[in-house]
MIDOSE-1310 file (N, C-alpha, C; in nm, 2 decimals, decimal comma, always signed):
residues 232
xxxx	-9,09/-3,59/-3,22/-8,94/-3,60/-3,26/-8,86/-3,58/-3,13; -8,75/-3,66/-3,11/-8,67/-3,66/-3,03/-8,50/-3,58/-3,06; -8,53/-3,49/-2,91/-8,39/-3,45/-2,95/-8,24/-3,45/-2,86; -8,16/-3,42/-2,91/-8,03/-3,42/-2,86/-8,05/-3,33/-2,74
xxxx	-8,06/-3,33/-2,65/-8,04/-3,25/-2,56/-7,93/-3,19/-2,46; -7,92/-3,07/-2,51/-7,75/-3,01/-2,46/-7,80/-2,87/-2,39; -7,68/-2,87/-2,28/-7,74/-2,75/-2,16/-7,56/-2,65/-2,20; -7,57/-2,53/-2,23/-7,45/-2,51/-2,19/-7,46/-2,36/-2,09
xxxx	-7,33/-2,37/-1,99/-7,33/-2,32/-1,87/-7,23/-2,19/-1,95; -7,28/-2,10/-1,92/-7,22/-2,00/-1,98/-7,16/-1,89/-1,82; -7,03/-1,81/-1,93/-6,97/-1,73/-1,76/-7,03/-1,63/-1,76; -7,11/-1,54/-1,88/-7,08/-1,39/-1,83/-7,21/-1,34/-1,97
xxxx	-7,23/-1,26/-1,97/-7,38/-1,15/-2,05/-7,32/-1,20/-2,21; -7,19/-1,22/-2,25/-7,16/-1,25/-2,39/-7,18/-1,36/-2,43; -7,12/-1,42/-2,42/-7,16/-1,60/-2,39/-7,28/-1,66/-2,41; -7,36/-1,58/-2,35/-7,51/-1,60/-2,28/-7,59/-1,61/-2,37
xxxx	-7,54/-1,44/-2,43/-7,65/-1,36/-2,54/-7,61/-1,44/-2,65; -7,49/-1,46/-2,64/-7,46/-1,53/-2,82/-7,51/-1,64/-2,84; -7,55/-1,74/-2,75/-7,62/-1,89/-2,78/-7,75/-1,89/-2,70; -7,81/-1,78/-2,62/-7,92/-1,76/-2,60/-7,99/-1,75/-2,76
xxxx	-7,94/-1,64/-2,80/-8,01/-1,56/-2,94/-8,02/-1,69/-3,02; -7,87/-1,79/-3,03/-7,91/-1,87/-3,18/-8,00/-2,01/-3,14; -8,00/-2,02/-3,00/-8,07/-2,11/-2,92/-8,23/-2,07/-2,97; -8,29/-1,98/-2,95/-8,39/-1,93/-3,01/-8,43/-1,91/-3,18
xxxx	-8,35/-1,87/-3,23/-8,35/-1,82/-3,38/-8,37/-1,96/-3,50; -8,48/-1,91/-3,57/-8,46/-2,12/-3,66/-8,40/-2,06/-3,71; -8,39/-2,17/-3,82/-8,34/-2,23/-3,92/-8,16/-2,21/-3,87; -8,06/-2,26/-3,80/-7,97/-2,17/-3,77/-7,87/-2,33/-3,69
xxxx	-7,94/-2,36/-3,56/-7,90/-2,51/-3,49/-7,96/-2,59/-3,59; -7,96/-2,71/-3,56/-7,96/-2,83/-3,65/-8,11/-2,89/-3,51; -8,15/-2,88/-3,63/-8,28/-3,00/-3,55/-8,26/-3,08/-3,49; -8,16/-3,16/-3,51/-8,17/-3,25/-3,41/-8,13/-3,22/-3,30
xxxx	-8,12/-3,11/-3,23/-8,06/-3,03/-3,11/-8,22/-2,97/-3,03; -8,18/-2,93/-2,89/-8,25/-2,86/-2,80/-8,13/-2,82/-2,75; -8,13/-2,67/-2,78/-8,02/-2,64/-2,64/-8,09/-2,54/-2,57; -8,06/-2,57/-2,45/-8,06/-2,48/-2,33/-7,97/-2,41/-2,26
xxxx	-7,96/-2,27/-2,26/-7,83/-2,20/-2,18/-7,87/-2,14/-2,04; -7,76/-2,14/-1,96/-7,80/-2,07/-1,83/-7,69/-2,01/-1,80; -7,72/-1,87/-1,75/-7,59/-1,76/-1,73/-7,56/-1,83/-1,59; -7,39/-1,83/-1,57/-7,35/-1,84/-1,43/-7,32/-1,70/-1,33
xxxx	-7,32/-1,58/-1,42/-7,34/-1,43/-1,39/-7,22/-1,42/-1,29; -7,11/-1,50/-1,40/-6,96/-1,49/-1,33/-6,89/-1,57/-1,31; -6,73/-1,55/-1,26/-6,67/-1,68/-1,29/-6,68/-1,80/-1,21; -6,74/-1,72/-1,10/-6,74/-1,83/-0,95/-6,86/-1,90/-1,02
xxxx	-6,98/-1,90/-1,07/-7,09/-1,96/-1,02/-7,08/-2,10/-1,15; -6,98/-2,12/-1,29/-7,02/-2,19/-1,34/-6,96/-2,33/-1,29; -6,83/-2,34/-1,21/-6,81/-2,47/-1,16/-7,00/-2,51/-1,03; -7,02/-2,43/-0,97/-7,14/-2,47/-0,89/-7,26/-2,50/-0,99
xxxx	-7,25/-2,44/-1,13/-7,39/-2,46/-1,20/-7,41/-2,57/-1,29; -7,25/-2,62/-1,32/-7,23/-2,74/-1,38/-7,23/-2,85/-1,31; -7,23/-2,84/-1,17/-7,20/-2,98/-1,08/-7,39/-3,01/-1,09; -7,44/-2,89/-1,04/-7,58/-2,91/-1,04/-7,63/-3,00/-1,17
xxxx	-7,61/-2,92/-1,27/-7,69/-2,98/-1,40/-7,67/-3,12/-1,45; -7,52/-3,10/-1,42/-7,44/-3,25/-1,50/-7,51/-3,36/-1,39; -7,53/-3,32/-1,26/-7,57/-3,45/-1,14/-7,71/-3,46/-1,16; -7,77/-3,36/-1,23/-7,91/-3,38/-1,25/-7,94/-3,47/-1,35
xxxx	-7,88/-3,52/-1,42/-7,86/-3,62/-1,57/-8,03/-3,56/-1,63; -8,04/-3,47/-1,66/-8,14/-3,40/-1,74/-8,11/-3,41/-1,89; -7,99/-3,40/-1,91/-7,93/-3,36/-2,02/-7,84/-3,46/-2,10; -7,86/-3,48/-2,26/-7,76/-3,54/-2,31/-7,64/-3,50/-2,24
xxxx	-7,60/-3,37/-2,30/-7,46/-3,30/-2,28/-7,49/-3,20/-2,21; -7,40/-3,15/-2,08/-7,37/-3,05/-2,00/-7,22/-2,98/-2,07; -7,21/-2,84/-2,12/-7,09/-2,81/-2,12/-7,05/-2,68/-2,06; -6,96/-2,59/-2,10/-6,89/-2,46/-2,05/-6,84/-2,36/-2,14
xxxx	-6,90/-2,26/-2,16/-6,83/-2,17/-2,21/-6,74/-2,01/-2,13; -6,66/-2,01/-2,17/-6,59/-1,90/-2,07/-6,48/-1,87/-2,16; -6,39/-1,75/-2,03/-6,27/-1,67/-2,16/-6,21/-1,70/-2,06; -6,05/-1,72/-2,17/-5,89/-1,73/-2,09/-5,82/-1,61/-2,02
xxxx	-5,85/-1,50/-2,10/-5,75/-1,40/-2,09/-5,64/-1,38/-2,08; -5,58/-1,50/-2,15/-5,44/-1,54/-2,14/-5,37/-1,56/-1,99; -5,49/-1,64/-1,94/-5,42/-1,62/-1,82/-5,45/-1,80/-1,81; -5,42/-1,88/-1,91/-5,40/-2,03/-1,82/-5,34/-2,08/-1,73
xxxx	-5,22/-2,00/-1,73/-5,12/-2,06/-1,64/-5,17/-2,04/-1,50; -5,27/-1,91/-1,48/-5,27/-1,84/-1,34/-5,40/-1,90/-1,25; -5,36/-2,00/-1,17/-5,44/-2,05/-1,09/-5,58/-1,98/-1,02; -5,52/-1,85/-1,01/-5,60/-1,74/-0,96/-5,68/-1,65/-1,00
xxxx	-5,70/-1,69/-1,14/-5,71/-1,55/-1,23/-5,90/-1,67/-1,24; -5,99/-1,58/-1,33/-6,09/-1,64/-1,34/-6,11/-1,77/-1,42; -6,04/-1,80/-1,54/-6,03/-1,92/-1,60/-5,99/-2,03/-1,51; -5,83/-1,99/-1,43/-5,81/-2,10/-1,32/-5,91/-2,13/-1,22
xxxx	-5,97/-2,06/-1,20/-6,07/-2,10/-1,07/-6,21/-2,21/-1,14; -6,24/-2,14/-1,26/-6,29/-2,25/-1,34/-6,26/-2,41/-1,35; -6,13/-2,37/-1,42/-6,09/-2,49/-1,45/-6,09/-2,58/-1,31; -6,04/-2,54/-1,21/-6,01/-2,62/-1,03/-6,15/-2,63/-1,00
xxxx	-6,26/-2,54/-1,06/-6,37/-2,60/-0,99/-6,46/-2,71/-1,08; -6,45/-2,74/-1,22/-6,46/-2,82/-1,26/-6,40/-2,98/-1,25; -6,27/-2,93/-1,23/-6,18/-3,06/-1,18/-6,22/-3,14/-1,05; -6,30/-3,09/-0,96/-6,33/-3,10/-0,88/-6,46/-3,15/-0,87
xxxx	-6,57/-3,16/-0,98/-6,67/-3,21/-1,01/-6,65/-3,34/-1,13; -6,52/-3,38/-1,21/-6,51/-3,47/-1,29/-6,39/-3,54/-1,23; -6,31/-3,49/-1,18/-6,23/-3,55/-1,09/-6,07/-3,61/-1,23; -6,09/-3,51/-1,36/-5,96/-3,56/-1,44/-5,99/-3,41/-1,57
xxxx	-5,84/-3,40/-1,58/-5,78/-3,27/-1,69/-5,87/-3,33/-1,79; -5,87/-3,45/-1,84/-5,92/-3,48/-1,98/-6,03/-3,43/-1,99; -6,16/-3,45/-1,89/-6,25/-3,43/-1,90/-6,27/-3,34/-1,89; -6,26/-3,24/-1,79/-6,26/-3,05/-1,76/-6,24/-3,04/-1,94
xxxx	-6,17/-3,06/-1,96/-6,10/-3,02/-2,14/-6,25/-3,06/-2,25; -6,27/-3,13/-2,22/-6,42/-3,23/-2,30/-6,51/-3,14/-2,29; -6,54/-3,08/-2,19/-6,67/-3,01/-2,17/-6,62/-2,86/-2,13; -6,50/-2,80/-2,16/-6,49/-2,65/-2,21/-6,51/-2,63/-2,31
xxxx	-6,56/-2,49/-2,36/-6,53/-2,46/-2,46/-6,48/-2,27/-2,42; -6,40/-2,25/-2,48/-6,29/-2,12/-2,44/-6,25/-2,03/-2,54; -6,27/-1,91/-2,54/-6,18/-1,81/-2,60/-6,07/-1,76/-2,55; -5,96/-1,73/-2,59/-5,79/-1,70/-2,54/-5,80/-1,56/-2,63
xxxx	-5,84/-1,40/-2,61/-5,85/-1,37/-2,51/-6,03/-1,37/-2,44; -6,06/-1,32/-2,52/-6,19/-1,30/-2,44/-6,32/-1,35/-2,57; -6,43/-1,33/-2,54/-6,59/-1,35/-2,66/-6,60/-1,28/-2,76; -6,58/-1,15/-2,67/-6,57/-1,03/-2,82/-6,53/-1,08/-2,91
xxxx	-6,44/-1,12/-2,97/-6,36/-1,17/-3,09/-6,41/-1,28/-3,15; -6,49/-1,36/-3,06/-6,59/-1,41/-3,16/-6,70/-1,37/-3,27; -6,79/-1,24/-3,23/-6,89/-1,19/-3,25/-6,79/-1,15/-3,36; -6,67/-1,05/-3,34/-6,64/-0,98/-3,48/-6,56/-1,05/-3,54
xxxx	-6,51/-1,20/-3,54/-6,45/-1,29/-3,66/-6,62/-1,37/-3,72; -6,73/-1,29/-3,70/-6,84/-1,28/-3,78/-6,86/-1,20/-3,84; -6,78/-1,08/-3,85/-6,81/-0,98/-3,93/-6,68/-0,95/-4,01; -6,56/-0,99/-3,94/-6,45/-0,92/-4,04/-6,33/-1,03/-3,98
xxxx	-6,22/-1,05/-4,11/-6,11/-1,16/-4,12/-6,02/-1,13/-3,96; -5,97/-1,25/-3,95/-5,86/-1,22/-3,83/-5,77/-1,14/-3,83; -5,72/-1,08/-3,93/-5,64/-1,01/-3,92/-5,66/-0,82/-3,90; -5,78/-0,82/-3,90/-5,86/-0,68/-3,87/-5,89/-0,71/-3,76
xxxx	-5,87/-0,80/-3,65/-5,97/-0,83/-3,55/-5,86/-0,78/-3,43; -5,85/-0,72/-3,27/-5,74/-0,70/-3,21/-5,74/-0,83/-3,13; -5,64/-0,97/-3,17/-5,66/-1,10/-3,12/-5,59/-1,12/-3,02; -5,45/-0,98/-2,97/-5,43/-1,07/-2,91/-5,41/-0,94/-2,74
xxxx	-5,48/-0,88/-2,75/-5,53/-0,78/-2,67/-5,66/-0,84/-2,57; -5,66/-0,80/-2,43/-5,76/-0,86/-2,36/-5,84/-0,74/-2,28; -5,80/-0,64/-2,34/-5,94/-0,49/-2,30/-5,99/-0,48/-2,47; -6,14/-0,51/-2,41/-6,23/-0,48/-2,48/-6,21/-0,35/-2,53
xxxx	-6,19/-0,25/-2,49/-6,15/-0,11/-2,58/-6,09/-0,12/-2,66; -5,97/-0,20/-2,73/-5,92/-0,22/-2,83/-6,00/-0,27/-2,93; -6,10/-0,29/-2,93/-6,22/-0,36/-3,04/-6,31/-0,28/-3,08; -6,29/-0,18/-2,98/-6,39/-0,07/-3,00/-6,43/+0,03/-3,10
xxxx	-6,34/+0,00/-3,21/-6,31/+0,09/-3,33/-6,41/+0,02/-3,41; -6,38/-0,09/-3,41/-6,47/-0,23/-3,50/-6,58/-0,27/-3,46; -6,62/-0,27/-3,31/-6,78/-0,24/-3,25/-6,88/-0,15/-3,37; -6,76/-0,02/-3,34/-6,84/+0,12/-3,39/-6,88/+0,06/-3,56
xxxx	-6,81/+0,02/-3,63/-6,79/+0,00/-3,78/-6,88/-0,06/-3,79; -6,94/-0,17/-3,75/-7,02/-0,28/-3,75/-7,21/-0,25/-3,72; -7,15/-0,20/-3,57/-7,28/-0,17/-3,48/-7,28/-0,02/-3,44; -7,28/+0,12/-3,52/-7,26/+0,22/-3,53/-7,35/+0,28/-3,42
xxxx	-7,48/+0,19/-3,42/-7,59/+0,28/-3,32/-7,50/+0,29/-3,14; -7,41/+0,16/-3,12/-7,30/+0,19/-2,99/-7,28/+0,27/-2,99; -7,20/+0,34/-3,08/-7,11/+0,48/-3,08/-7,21/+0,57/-3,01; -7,33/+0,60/-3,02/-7,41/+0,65/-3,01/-7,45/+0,69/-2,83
xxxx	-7,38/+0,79/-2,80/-7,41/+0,77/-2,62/-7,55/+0,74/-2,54; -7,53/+0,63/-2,45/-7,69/+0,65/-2,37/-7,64/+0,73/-2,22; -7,77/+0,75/-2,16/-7,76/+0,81/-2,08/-7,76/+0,71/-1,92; -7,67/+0,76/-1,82/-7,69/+0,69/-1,69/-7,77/+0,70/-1,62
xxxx	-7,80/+0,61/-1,49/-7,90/+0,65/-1,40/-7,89/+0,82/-1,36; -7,82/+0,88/-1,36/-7,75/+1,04/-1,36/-7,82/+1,12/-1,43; -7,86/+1,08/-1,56/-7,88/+1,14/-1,69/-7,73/+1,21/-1,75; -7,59/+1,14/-1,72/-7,48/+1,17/-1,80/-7,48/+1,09/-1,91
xxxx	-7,39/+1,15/-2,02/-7,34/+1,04/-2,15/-7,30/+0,97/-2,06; -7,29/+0,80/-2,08/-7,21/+0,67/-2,05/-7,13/+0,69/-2,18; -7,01/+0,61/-2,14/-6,88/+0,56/-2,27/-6,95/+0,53/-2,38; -6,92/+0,61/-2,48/-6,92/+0,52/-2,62/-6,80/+0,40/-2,68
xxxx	-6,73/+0,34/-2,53/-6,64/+0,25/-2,56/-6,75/+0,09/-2,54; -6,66/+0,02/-2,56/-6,77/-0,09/-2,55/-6,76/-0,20/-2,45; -6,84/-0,24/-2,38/-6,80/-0,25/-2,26/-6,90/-0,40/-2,18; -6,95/-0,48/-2,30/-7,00/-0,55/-2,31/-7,17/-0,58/-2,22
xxxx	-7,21/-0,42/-2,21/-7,35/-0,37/-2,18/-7,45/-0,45/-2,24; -7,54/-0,48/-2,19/-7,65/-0,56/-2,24/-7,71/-0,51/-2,35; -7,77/-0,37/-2,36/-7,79/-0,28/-2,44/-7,72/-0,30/-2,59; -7,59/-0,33/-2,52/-7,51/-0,30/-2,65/-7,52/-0,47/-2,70
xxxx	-7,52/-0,57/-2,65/-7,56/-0,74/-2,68/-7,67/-0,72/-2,76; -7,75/-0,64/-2,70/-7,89/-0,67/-2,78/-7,86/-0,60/-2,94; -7,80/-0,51/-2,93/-7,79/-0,42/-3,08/-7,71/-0,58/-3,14; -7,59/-0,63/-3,12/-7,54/-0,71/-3,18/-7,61/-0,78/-3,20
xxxx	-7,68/-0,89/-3,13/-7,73/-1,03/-3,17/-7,87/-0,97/-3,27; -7,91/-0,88/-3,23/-7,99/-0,82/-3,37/-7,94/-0,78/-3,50; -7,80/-0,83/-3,53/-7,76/-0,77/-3,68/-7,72/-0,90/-3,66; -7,68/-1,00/-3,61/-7,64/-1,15/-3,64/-7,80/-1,24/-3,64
xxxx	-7,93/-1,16/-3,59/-8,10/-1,23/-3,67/-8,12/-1,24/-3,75; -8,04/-1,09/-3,81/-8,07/-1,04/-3,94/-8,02/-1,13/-4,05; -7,90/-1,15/-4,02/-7,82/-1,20/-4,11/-7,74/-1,35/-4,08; -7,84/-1,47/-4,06/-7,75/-1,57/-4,02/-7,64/-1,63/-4,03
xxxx	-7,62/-1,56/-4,13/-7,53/-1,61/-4,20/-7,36/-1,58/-4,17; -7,42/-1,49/-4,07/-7,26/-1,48/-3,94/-7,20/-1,53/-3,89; -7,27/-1,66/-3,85/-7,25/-1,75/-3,73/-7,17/-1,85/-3,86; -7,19/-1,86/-3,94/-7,11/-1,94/-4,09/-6,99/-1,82/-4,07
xxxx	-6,95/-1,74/-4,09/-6,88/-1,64/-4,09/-6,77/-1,67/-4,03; -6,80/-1,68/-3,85/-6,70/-1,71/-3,74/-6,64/-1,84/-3,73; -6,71/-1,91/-3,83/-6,65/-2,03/-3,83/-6,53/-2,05/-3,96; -6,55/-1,96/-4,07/-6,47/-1,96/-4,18/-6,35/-1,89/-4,11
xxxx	-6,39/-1,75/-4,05/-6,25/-1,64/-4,03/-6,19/-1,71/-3,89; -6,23/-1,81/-3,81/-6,19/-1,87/-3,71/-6,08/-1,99/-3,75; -6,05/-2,00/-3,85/-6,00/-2,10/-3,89/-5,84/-2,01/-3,86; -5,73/-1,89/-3,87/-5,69/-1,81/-3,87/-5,62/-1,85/-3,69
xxxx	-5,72/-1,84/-3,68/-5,74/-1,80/-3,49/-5,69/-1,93/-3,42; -5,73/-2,05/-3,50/-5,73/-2,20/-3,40/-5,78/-2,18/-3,32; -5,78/-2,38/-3,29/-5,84/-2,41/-3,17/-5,76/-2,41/-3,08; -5,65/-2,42/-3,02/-5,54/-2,43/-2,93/-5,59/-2,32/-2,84
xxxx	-5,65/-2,29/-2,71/-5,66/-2,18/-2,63/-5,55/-2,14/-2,54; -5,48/-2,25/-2,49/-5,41/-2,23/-2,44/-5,25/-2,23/-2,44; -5,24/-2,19/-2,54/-5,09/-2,15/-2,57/-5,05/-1,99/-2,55; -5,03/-2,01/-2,43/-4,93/-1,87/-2,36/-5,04/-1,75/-2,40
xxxx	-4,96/-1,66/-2,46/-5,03/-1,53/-2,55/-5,05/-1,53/-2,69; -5,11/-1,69/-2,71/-5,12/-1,64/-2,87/-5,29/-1,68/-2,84; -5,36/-1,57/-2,93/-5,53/-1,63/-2,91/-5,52/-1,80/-3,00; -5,68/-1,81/-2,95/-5,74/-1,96/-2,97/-5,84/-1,95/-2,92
xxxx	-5,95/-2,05/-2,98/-6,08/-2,08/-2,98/-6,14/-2,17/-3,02; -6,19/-2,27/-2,89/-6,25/-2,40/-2,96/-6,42/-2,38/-2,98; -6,47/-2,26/-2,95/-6,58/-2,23/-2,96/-6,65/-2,26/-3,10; -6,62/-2,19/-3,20/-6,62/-2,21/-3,35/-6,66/-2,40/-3,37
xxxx	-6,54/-2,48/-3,31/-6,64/-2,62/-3,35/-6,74/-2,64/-3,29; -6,78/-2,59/-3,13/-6,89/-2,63/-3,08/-7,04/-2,58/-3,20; -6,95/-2,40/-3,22/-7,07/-2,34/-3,26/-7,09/-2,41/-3,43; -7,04/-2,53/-3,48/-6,98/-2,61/-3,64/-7,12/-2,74/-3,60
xxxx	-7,07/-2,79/-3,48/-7,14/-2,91/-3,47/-7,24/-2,88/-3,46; -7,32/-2,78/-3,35/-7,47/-2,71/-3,38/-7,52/-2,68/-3,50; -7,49/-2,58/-3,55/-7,49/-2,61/-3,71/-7,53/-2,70/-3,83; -7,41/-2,81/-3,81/-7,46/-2,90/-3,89/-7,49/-3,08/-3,83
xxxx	-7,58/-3,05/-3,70/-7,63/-3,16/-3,66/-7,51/-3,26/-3,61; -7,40/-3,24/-3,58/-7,30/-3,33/-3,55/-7,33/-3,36/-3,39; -7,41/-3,49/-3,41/-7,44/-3,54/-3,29/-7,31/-3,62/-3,25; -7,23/-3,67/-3,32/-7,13/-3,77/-3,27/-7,02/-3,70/-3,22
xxxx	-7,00/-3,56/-3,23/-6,91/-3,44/-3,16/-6,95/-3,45/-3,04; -7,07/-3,46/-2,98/-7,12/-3,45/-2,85/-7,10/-3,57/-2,73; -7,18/-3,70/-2,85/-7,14/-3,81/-2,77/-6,96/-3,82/-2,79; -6,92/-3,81/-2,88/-6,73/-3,82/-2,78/-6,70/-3,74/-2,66
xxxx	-6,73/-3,61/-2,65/-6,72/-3,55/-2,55/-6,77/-3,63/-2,34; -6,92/-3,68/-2,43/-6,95/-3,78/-2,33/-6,90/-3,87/-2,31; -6,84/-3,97/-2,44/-6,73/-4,07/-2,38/-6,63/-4,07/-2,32; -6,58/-3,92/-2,30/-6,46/-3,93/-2,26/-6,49/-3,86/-2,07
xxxx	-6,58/-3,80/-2,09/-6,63/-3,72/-1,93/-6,66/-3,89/-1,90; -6,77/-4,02/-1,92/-6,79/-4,11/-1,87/-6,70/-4,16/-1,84; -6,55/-4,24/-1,93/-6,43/-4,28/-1,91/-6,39/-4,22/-1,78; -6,34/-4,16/-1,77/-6,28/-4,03/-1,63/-6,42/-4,09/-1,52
xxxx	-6,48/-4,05/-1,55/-6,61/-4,12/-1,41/-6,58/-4,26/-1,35; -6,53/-4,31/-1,45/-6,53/-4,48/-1,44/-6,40/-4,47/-1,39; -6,25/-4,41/-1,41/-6,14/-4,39/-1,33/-6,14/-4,35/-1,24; -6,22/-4,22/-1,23/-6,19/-4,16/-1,06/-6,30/-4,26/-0,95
């Protein structure tokens, strides 16, 4: 059997974990998919890890996952540096846009518009401690202090610890039926990421088309990164 083959370049341990886990997990992607993720382990490394992959033509689709933090506008901030180093490997806005996919403010709010409606969710806050209440509610064993290289309590705030990844993507194994979830309560949120300070998320369709085998989501995305190749 032949499959779709899609790489996506992830910024940071959230990102990672969340389509590492469903990358793994059956019954969950759509068969006719292979995906592969690779952490860029920050904001600088995914424009360098995309130029790599995409020039390697390994892959149907190369794309991007990362957070805004409401910071579009800011050239400087980590989204901007994304976006300029992308631009810089497709050589056009349209296409950088094709092959992001983004939360406005950050991933967390992914994970919990799988567990509870938007309007319980803190959407439009960009410190993870504001979510922290709803961490605990969800994934109670967090609350729970571990100990540091020190042997001190560490924060029972949530702080996007690996530790604390693994507890989550273990109650989203359990229960696949989460990742359906984020896409129902995501409807609330939109896809629009970049409008000012209001959240958005085009994540939800990426994570719609996995799902339910929408291969023709993927090849547009490629028609329009090839178009731009053929202009620049």
């Amino acid at each position: 059997m032949e499959f779709y083959n899609i790489l996506l370049v992830t910024e940071g341990d959230e990102e990672y974990c969340f389509f590492k886990t469903i990358a793994e997990m059956p019954n969950v992607i759509s068969d006719s998919f292979k995906v592969e993720v690779c952490d860029a382990g920050g904001f600088g490394g995914v424009g360098p890890l995309f130029q790599d992959q995409f020039g390697a033509d390994l892959y149907d689709c190369v794309l991007c996952v990362y957070d805004v933090d409401f910071k579009a506008d800011d050239a400087a901030s980590p989204f901007g540096v994304i976006q300029n180093d992308l631009l810089e490997v497709l050589g056009n806005q349209e296409a950088v846009d094709a092959v992001s996919f983004c939360t406005n403010p950050n991933f967390l709010q992914i994970y919990l518009l799988g567990m509870d409606v938007a309007d319980n969710v803190a959407l439009h806050s960009t410190s993870k401690v504001d979510n922290t209440g709803l961490v605990h509610k969800y994934w109670p064993s967090i609350a729970k202090p571990k100990k540091d290289l020190h042997g001190h309590d560490a924060t029972k705030n949530y702080d996007a610890k690996k530790w604390q990844l693994e507890i989550i993507n273990e109650s989203f194994c359990k229960n696949p039926d989460q990742y359906k979830a984020i896409i129902r309560n995501a409807v609330a949120l939109g896809s629009e990421y970049r409008d000012g300070g209001n959240p958005g998320s085009n994540v939800p369709l990426l994570l719609s088309a996995l799902i339910n085998g929408d291969v023709a989501f993927f090849e547009n995305i490629r028609k329009v990164v090839n178009e731009e190749e053929t202009l620049c």
